[in-house]
C-alpha positions in Angstrom: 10.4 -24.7 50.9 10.3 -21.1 51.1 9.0 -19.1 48.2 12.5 -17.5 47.0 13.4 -21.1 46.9 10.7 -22.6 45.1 10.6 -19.0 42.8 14.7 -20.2 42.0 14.0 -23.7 41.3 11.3 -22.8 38.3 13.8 -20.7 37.3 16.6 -23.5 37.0 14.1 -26.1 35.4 13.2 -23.5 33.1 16.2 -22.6 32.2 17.3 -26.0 31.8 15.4 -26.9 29.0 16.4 -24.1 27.0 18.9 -26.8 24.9 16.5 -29.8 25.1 13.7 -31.5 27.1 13.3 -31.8 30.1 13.4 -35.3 31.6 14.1 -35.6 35.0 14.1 -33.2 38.0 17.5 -31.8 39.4 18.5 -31.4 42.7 19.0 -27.8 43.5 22.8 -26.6 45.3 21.3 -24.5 48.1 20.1 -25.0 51.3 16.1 -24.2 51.2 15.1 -24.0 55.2 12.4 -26.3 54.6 8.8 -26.6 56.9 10.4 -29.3 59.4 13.8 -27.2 60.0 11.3 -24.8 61.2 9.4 -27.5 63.1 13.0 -28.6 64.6 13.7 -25.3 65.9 11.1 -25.4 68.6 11.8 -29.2 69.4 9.2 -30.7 67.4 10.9 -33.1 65.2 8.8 -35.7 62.5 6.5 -33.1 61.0 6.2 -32.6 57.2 4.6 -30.1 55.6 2.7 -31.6 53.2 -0.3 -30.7 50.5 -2.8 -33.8 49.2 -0.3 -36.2 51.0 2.7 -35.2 48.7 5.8 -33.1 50.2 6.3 -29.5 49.4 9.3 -30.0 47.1 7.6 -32.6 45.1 4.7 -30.2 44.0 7.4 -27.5 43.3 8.8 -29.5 40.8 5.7 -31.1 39.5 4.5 -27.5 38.8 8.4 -26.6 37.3 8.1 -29.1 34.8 4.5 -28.4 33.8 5.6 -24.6 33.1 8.2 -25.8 31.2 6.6 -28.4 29.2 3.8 -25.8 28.5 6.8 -23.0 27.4 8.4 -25.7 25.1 5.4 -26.7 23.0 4.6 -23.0 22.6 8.0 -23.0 21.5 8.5 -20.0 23.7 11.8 -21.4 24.7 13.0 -23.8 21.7 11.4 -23.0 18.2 9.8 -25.5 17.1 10.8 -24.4 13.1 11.0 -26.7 9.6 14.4 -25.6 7.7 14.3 -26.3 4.2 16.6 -24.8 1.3 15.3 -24.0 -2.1 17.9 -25.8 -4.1 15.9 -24.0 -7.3 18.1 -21.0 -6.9 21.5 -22.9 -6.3 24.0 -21.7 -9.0 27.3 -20.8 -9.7 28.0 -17.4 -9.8 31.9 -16.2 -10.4 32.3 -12.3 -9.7 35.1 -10.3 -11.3 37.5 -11.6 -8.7 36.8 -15.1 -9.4 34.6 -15.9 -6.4 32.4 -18.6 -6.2 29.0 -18.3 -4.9 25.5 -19.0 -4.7 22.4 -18.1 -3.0 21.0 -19.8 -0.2 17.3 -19.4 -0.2 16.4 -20.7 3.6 12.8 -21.5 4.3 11.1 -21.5 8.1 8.0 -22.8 8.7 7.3 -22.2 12.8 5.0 -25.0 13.9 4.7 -23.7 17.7 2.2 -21.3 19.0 4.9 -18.0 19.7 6.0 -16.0 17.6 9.7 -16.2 16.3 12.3 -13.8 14.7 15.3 -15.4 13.4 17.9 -12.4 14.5 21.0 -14.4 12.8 22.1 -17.4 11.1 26.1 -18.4 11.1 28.2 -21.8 10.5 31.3 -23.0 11.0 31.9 -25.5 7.9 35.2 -26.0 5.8 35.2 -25.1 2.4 32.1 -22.5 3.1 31.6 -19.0 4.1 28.3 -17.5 4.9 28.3 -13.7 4.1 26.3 -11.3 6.5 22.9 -10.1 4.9 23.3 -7.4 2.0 20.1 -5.3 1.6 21.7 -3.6 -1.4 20.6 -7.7 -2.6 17.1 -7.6 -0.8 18.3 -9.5 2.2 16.8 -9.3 5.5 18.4 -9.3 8.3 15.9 -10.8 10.1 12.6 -12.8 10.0 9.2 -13.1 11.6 7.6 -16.1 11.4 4.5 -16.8 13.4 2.4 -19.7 14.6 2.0 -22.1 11.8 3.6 -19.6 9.5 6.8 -19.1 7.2 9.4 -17.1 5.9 12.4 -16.4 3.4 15.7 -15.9 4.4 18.4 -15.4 1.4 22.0 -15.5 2.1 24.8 -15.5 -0.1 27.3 -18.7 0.1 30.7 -18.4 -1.0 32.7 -21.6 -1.6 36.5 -21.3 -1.1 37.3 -25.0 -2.0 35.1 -27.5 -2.9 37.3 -30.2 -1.9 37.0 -29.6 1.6 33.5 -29.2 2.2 32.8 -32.1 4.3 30.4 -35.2 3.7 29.0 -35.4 7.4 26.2 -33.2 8.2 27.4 -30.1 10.0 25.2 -28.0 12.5 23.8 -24.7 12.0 23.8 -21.7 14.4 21.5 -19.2 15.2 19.7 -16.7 17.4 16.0 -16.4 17.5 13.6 -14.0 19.8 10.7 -14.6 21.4 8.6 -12.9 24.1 10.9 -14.3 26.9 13.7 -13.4 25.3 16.8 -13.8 22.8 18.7 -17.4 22.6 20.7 -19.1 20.8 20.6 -22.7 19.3 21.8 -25.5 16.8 19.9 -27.3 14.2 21.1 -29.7 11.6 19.0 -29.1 8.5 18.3 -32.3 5.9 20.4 -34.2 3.5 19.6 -33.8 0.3 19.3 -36.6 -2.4 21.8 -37.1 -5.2 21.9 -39.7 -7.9 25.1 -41.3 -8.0 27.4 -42.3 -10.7 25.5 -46.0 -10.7 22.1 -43.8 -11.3 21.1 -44.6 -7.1 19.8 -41.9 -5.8 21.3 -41.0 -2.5 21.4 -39.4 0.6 24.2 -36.3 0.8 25.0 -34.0 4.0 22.8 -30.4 2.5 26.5 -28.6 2.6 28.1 -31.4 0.6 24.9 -31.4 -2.2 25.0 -27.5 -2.3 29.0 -27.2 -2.8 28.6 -29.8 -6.0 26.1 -28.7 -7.9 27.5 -25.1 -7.6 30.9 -26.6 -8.2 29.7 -28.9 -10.8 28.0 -25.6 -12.5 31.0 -23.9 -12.2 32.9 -26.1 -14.3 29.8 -27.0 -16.7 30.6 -23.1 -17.4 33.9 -23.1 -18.1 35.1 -21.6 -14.6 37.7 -23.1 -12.3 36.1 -24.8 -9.6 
């Protein structure tokens, strides 16, 4: 295999485990002119080029995978990140409108050994609407959060019907740099536990927990809900 080719098949198997791990190697949709095409030319047919007794192709990926396995637990490519919310803060808040909301307090802690910035957070949930960040409210845009570090990330939540907020867990986007680059991901953070009406405690989908006790606070002060 020629360099260019070997150079664009780390490439691919990097890039392919951008949205999870890497498992197998994939078979590349080009034509590489390969040591025995070459030996073919002139006539000679049956010889391999070969290094330690293994064939050419089978060290590229061998070596593909070991750069990617090596970028992943960096977390280079995928952060390797705890999400946690600090429920302490969830309440109800009606402005003069009569909009409900709350803060959402988002913890990172980035267990991998690069350095990540969180450059945006978005979700697509019924019932829910994450506004952008306010720094007239101290919110960052952005965070930094370095190897075996954390960071704060506050938000405001507005719920627009907590009917419809669902009960399954929903996915959470966002965009995160690192020194390779910017990408974008999904991560599903942790239910949260609720006691029931038979006194069980529970597990509840985090968007479902957070819409009733701000909902449930709501109407404990005398707002519509």
């Amino acid at each position: 295999m020629t360099g260019i080719a070997a150079a664009a098949m780390t490439a691919t198997m990097i890039q392919a485990i951008a949205g999870g791990a890497v498992t197998r190697c994939h078979d590349i949709g080009f034509r590489a002119v390969t040591p025995d095409d070459l030996w073919r030319q002139f006539g000679i047919g049956g010889r391999r080029a070969r290094r330690f007794g293994l064939p050419v192709t089978v060290w590229v990926c061998a070596v593909s995978v070991a750069v990617a396995a090596f970028l992943w637990e960096t977390g280079a490519l995928y952060p390797r990140i705890d999400w946690s919310i600090f429920a302490f803060f969830v309440n109800a808040e009606v402005d003069e409108n009569g909009v409900l909301s709350s803060n959402l307090d988002i913890e990172l802690e980035n267990k991998g050994l690069a350095t990540i910035t969180i450059t945006a957070i978005s979700m697509d949930i019924p019932g829910l609407r994450l506004l952008p960040a306010d720094v007239t409210r101290k919110e960052d845009a952005t965070v930094t959060v370095g190897h075996d570090a954390g960071g704060t990330m506050r938000r405001r939540m507005v719920i627009t019907d907590c009917a419809a907020v669902p009960h399954e867990p929903r996915p959470i986007r966002f965009t995160y740099r690192t020194w390779l680059g910017e990408w974008e991901s999904e991560v599903i953070w942790d239910s949260w536990t609720l006691t029931n009406s038979r006194g069980e405690r529970v597990p509840v989908a985090w968007q479902r927990a957070f819409a009733v006790k701000v909902c449930d606070d709501a109407v404990a002060d005398g707002n519509p809900a």
